[in-house]
N, C-alpha and C positions, 0 to 999 in steps of 0.2 A: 752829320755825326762823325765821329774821330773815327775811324777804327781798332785803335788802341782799347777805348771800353769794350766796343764791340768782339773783339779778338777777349778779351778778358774774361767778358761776362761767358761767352765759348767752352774757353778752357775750363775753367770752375766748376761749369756746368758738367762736361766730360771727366774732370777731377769725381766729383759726386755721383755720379752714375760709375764709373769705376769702381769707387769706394763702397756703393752698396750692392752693387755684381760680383764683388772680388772674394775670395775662400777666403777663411780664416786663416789657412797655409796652405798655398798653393805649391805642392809638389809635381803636379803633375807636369810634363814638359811642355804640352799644349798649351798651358795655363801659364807659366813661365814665360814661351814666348811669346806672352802677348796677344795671343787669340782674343777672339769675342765669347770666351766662355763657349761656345756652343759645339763643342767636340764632340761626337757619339762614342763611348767605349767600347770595344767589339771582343770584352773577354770577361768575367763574372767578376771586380774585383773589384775596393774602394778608387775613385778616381782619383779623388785626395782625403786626406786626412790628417788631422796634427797629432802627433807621436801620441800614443796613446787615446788614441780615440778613433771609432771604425760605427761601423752602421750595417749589418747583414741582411739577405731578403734569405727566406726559405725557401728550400726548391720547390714546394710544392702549396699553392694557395685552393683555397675555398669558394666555389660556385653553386650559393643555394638553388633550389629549384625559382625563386621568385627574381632571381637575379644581382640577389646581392652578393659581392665579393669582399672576402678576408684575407687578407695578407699577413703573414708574421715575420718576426725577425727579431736581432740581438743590435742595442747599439751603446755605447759606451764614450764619456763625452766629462771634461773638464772645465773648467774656469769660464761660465758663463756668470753677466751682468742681466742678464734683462729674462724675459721668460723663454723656452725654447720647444720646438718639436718635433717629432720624426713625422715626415711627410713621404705617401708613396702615391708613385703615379703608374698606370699599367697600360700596357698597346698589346694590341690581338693582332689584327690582319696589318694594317697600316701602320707603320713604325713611326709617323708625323702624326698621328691622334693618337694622342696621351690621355689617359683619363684619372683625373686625381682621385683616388681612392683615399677616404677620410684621413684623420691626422692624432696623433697623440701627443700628449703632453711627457715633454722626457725631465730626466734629472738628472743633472751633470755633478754627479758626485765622485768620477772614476772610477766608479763600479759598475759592471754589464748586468743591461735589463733588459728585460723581453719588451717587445712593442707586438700591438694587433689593431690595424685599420680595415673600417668595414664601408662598405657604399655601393651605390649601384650608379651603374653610366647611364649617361639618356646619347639617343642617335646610335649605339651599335647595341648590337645582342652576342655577347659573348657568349661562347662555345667551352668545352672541356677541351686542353690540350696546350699547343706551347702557348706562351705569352712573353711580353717583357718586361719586367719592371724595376723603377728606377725608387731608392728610399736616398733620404734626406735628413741629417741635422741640421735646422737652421734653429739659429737665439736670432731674437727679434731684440738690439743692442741700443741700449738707450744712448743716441747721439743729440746733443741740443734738443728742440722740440720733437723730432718727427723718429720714430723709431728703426734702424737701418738692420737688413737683413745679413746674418755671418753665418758662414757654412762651414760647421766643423766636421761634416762627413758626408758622402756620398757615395753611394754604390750601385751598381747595374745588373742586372741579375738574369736567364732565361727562367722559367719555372715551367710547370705544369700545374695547369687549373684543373681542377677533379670537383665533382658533384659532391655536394655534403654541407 
């Protein structure tokens, strides 16, 4: 076999996994040079976003007595193609266990809307007090057949989990 295909079919491949990892507008510097995406931010604020459009967490989330957690926040979001959502993920004790807390359906009309995901983790038991949690705009972008993920906001947030 040549390796000219093989070198080919490589690149393409790494082209498209790019292409469906990559922000909608990558501001941030980390993202810019070239990283793998996987930077942790260590300050409460959107990591990127395209001008006009942000994603907020509230300081303060919801831990029923049965263990379900609610999350709120504001996000505000433009010129999407295909359907989109705000996704939150939340870490207690161990900052590498994320636990997806449910998802909502947003509207990118450029006007700010409230979101609220609710869910319960399996494998920890969370407690009242700090936490960390990451929200997300992703549109699910209609590319050819397969639908490709685009991230018009994301933010990181510390909170405090309170009973209720």
């Amino acid at each position: 076999m040549s390796v000219r295909p093989a070198l080919a079919a490589v690149l393409g491949g790494a082209a498209l996994l790019t292409l469906a990892t990559a922000p909608a507008h990558a501001s941030s510097p980390a993202l810019a040079a070239g990283s793998a995406h996987i930077a942790v931010p260590v300050h409460a604020v959107p990591v990127h976003a395209a001008p006009g459009e942000s994603v907020t967490v509230d300081m303060v989330g919801r831990l029923a007595a049965d263990g379900t957690v609610t999350l709120t926040g504001t996000y505000r979001c433009t010129g999407s193609t295909g359907p989109v959502f705000v996704t939150s993920a939340l870490s207690q004790r161990d900052p590498r266990v994320r636990h997806g807390i449910g998802g909502t359906v947003a509207r990118c009309d450029g006007t700010t809307h409230t979101w609220s995901n609710s869910g319960q983790v399996s494998g920890e038991t969370l407690t009242p007090g700090t936490a960390h949690v990451q929200a997300t705009v992703m549109e699910l972008r209609p590319v050819g057949l397969v639908p490709l993920p685009v991230f018009h906001a994301t933010a990181d947030q510390d909170i405090t989990l309170v009973r209720g």
